[in-house]
C-alpha positions in Angstrom: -34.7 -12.6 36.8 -32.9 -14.4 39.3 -29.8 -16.4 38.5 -29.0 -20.0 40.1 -25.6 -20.1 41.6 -23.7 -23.3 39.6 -21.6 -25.6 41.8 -17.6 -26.2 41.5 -18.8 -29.7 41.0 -20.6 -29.4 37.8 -17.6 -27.0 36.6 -15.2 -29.6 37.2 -17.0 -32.1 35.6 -18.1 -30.3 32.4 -14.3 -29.9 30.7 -12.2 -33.2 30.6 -9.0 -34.3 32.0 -6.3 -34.3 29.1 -3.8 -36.8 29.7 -0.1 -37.1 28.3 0.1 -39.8 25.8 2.9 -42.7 26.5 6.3 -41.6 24.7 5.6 -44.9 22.3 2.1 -43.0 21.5 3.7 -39.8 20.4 3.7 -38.1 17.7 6.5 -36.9 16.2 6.8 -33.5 15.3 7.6 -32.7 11.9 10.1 -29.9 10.4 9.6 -26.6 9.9 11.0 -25.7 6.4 11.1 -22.1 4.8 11.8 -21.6 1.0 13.0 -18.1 0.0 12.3 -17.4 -3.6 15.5 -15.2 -6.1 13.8 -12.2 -5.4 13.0 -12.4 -1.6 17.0 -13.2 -1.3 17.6 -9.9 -3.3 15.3 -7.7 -1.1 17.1 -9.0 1.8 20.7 -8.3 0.4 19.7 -4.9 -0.6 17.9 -5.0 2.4 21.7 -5.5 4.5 23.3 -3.5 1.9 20.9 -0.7 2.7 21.4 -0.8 6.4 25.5 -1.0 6.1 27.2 2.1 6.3 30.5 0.6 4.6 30.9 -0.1 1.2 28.5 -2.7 -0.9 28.6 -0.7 -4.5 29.0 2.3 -2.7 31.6 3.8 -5.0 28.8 2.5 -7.9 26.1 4.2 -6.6 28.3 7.5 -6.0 29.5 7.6 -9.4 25.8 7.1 -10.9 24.2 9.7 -8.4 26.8 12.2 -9.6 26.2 11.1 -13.7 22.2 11.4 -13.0 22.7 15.1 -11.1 24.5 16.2 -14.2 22.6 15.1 -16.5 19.4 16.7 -15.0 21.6 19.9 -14.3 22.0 19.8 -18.2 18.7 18.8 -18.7 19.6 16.0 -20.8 17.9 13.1 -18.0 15.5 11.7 -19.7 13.1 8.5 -18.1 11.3 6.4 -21.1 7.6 6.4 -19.5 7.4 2.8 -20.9 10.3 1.8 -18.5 9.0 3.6 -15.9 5.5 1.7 -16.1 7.5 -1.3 -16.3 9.3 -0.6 -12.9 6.1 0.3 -11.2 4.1 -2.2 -12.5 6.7 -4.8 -12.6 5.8 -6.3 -9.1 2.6 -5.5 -9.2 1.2 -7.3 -11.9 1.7 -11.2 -12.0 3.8 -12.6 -15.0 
């Protein structure tokens, strides 16, 4: 099979020249906008919260670690499977 060399010519030719349109002519470019829904704003202030090594609640979060370790120490911690399946679920699930 042979193959027939193709000349710059017919190259050149196939693809057309685009040409700048007059600044009257132009379209203008519209604005980008971005919503950010209640619980995309949480995520991302937990999400700064997380990455801070000062304080943000950290004093809460202490004192509720320490209740949760003694309660399971006295084995008194006790997770309702309904809430749990509510947590999990929660964002799964549409509403």
């Amino acid at each position: 099979m042979k193959i027939n060399p193709i000349p710059p010519s017919w190259i050149q030719g196939s693809y057309p020249v685009q040409r700048a349109r007059p600044a009257e002519q132009a379209v203008p470019e519209a604005a980008d906008q971005v919503t950010v829904s209640e619980q995309a704003a949480g995520l991302s202030r937990l999400s700064a919260c997380a990455r801070q090594e000062g304080p943000c609640n950290a004093a809460e979060r202490q004192q509720r670690v320490a209740e949760i370790a003694r309660q399971i120490e006295a084995g008194t911690y006790h997770v309702s499977a309904d809430d749990l399946a509510e947590k999990i679920l929660g964002d799964i699930l549409p509403k």
